[in-house]
matplotlib code that plots the C-alpha trace (Angstrom):
import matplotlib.pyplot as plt

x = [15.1, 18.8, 20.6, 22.4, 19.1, 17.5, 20.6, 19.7, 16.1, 17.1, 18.8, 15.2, 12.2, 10.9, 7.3, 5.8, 2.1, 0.0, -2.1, -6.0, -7.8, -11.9, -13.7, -16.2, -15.2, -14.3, -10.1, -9.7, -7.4, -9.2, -7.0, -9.0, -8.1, -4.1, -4.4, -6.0, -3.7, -0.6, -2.2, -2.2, 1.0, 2.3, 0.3, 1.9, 5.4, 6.4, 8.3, 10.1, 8.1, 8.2, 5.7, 5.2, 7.3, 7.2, 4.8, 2.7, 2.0, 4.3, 4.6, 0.6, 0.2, -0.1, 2.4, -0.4, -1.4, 2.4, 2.3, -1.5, 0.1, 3.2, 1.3, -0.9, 1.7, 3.7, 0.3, -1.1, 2.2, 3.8, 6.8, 8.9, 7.8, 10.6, 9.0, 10.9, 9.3, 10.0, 10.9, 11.8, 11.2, 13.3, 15.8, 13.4, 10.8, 12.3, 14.0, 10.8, 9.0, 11.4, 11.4, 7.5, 8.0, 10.2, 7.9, 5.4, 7.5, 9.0, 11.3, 14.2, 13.9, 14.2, 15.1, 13.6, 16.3, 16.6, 14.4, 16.0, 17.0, 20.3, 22.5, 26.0, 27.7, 28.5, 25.0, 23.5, 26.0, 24.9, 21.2, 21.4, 23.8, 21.5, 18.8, 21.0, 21.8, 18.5, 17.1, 18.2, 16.7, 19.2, 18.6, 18.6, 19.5, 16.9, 19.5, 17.4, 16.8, 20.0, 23.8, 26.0, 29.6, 31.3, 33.1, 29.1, 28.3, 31.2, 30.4, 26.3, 27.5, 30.3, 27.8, 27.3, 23.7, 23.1, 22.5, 21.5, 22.0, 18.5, 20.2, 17.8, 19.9, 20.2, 23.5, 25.0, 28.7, 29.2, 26.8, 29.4, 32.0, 30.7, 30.1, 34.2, 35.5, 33.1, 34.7, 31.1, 28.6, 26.0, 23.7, 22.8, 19.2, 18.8, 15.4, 14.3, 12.2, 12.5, 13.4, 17.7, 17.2, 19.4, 22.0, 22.4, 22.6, 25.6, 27.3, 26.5, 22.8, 21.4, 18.4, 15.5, 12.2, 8.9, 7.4, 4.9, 5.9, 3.7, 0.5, 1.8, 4.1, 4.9, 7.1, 9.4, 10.2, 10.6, 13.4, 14.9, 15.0, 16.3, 19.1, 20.2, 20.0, 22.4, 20.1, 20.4, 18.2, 15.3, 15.6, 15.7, 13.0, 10.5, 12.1, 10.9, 7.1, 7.1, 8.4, 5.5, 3.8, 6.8, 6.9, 3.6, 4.5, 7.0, 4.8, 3.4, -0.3, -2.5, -1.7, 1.6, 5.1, 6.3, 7.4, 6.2, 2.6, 1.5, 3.7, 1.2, -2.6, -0.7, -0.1, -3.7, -5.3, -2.8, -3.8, -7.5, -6.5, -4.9, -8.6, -7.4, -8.2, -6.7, -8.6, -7.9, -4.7, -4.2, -2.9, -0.6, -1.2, -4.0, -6.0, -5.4, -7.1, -9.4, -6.8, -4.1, -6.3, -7.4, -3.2, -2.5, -5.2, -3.9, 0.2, -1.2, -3.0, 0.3, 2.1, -0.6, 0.2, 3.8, 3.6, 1.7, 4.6, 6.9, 7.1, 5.7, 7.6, 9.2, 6.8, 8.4, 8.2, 4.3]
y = [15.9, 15.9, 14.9, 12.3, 10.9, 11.2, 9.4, 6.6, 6.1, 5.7, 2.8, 1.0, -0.1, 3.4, 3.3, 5.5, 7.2, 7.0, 10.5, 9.6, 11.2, 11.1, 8.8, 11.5, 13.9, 16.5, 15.3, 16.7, 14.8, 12.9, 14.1, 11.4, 8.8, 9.6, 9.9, 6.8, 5.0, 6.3, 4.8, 2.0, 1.6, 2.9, 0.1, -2.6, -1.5, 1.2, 3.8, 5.6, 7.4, 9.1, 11.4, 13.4, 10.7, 10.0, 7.2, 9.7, 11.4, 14.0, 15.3, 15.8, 17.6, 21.6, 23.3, 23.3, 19.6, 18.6, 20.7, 19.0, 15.2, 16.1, 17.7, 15.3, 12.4, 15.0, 15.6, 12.3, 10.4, 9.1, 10.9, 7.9, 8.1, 9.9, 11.6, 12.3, 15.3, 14.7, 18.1, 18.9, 21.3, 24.6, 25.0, 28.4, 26.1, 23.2, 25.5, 27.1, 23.7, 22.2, 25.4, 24.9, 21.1, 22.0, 24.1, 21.5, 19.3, 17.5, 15.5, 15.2, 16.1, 13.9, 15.9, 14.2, 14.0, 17.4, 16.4, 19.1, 18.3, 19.9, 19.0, 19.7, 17.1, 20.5, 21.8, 19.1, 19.2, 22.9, 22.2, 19.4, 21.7, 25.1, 23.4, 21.5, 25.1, 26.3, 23.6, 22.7, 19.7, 16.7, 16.2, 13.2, 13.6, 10.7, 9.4, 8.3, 8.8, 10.1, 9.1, 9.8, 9.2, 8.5, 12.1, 13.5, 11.3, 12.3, 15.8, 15.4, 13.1, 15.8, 18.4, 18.6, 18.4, 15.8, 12.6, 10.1, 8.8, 6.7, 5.0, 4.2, 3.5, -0.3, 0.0, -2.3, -2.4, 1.3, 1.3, -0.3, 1.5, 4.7, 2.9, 2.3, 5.8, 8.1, 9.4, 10.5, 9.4, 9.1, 6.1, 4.2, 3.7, 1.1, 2.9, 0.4, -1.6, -5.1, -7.1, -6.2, -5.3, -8.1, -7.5, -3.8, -4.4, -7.1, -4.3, -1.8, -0.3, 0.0, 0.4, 0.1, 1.9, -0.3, -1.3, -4.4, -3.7, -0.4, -2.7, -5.5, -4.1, -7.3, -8.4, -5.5, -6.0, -9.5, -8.8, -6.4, -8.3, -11.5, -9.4, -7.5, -11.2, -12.0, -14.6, -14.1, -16.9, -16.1, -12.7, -13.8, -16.3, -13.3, -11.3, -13.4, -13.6, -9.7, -10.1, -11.1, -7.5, -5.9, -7.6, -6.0, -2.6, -2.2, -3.0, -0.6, -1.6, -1.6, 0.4, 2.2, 1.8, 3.9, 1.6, 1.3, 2.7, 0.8, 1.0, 3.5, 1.7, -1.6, -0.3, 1.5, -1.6, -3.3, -1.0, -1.7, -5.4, -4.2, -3.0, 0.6, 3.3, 3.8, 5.6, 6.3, 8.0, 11.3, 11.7, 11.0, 7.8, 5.5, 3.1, -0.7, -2.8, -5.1, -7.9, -6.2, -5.5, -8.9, -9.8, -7.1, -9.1, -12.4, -11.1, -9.4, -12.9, -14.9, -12.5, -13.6, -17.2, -16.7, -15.4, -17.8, -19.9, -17.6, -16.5, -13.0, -9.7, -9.2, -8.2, -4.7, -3.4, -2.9]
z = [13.3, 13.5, 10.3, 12.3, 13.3, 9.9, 8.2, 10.7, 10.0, 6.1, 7.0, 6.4, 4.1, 2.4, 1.6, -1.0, -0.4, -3.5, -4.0, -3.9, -6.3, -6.0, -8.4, -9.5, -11.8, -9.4, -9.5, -6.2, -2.8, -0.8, 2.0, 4.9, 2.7, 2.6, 6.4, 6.4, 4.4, 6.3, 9.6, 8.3, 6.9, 10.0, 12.2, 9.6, 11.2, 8.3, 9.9, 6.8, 4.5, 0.8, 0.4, -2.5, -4.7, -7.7, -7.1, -5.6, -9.1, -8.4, -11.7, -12.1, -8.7, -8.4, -6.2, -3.2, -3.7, -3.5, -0.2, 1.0, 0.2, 2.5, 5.2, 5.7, 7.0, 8.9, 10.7, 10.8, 11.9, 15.5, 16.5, 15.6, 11.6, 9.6, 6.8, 3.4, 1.6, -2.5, -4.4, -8.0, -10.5, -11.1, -8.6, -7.3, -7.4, -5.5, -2.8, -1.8, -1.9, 0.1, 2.5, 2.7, 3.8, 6.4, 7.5, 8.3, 10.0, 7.2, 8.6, 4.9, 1.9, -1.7, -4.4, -7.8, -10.6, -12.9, -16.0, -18.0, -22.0, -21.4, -18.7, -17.3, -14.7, -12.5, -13.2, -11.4, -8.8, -8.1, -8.0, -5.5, -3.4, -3.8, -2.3, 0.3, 1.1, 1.3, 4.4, 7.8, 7.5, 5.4, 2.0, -0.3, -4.0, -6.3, -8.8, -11.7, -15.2, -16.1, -16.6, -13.6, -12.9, -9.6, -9.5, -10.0, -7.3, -5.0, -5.5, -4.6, -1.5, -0.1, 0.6, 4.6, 4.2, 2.1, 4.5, 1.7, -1.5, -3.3, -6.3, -8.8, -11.8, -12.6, -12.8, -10.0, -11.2, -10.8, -7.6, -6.1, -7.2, -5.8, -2.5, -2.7, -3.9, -2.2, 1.4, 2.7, 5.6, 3.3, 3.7, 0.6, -0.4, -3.0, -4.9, -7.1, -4.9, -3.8, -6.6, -6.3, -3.0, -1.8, -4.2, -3.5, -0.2, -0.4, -2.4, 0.3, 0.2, 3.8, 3.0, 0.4, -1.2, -1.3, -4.3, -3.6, 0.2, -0.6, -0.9, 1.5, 4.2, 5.8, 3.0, 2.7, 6.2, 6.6, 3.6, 6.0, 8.6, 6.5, 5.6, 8.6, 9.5, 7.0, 6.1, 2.4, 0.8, 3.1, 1.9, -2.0, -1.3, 0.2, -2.6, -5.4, -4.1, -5.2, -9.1, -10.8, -8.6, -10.1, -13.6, -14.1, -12.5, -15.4, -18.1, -20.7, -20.3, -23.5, -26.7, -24.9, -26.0, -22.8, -20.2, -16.8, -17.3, -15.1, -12.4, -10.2, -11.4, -10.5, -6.9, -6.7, -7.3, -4.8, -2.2, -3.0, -2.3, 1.0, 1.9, 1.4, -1.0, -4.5, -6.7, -10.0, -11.5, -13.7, -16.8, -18.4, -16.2, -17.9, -16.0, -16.2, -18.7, -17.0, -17.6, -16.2, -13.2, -12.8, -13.4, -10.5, -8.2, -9.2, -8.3, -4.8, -4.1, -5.3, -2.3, 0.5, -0.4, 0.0, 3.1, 5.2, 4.3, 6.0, 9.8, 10.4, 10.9, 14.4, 17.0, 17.9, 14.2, 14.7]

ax = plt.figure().add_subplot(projection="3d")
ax.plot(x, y, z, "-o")
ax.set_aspect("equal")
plt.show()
């Protein structure tokens, strides 16, 4: 897919595919169920996808799982899906990942942050360009988890190949001003989900990553839709039936001081909600407490009720 052409599709709701791991002991893909999962996200109107994200456990996968969990969706969707395929790791390691993806019809690539102790504002530069360099597909750098500067961001952003920027640093004074200074193309991804969407987008984000709209398509879009609309308070109204989903998500869970443990079993028992498979997580993911489970139920519910309240999604986006 052109780069042009890719740059356009981010300009959308990004939905994450959760990894499905069997419930018996044997810890292995079920690969039909992914497939399965991605139809029907598709068939809800989802055209943009994240596969191999960090929602999809990427961290816990083995090099050929990470490849399975992209193939999959490049297989399985329409020629009208656009397909993100997430990479990280050592820059080797990334570069032949990412080469891999392409391969198989990946359609970008998203490039997780550098989780390295030690790190130099030109050193991540490099690694974001190096694999830019490596692809012929466009790349989008994941800005999270670290501090970044608006000359770190102009330098990421004036590579030729990089189409995209997914900001996922709650930082929305400096969001903006990177918007302002940085003379790119890039398109701006908001990638913290639908809480802030709106706000990012009023600053200049074009487009945003699911994180209840993962369980429950239809609300991600209708925020879309509200504000390419530029009907604002429909968007915040939709927006707020997602934050007690969300509030949960970014809890610790039972006897945890890390935060957002739940984050991935919180959208696994969404998706069983849904009708669709979650499965269980790996570690160093727990499973939810049977209270936070029946919390997670209680949120998805709370979303259903919203929106028979609201008019549905646009015809065409299904």
């Amino acid at each position: 897919m052109p780069s042009a052409e890719v740059a356009s599709d981010l300009k959308d709701v990004a939905a994450g595919l959760l990894t499905p791991f069997d419930d018996a002991d044997t810890d292995e893909i079920l690969l039909a169920e992914l497939s399965a999962t991605t139809d029907w996200l598709y068939d809800e109107g989802i055209r943009l996808f994240l596969a191999g994200a960090n929602i999809s456990e990427y961290h816990s996968l083995s090099r050929q799982e990470r490849i399975d969990v992209v193939r999959v969706p490049c297989e399985t969707l329409p020629a009208d899906a656009t397909v993100l395929a997430g990479v990280g790791g050592s820059t080797k390691t990334a570069v032949d990942l990412a080469r891999t993806h392409e391969e198989h019809g990946a359609d970008a690539i998203m490039v997780m942050p550098p989780h390295h102790t030690f790190k130099h504002e030109r050193g991540v530069a490099d690694y974001y360009g190096r694999i830019a360099d490596a692809v012929d597909v466009g790349v989008v750098p994941y800005l999270r988890n670290f501090e970044v500067t608006v000359g770190l961001v102009e330098a990421i952003a004036d590579h030729d190949n990089v189409v995209g920027i997914k900001w996922a640093i709650s930082d929305i004074e400096l969001f903006a001003e990177c918007v302002a200074t940085v003379d790119s193309d890039v398109v701006w991804v908001c990638g913290m989900a639908e809480p802030p969407a709106p706000a990012y987008y009023l600053e200049g984000a074009e487009g945003f990553t699911a994180g209840a709209t993962n369980v429950e398509p239809r609300l991600g879009l209708a925020i879309f839709e509200a504000l390419e609309a530029g009907d604002v308070e429909r968007a915040r109204d939709l927006r707020d039936l997602a934050q007690p989903f969300m509030n949960l998500r970014s809890e610790p869970g039972t006897d945890n001081v890390y935060p957002g443990a739940n984050s991935v079993p919180v959208l696994k028992t969404g998706l069983e909600c849904a009708g669709q498979y979650g499965g269980p997580v790996r570690e160093p993911l727990v499973e939810l407490d049977d209270e936070d489970r029946e919390r997670a139920e209680r949120a998805y519910d709370h979303i259903q009720d919203g929106l028979r309240e609201q008019s549905p999604v646009s015809p065409e986006r299904r």
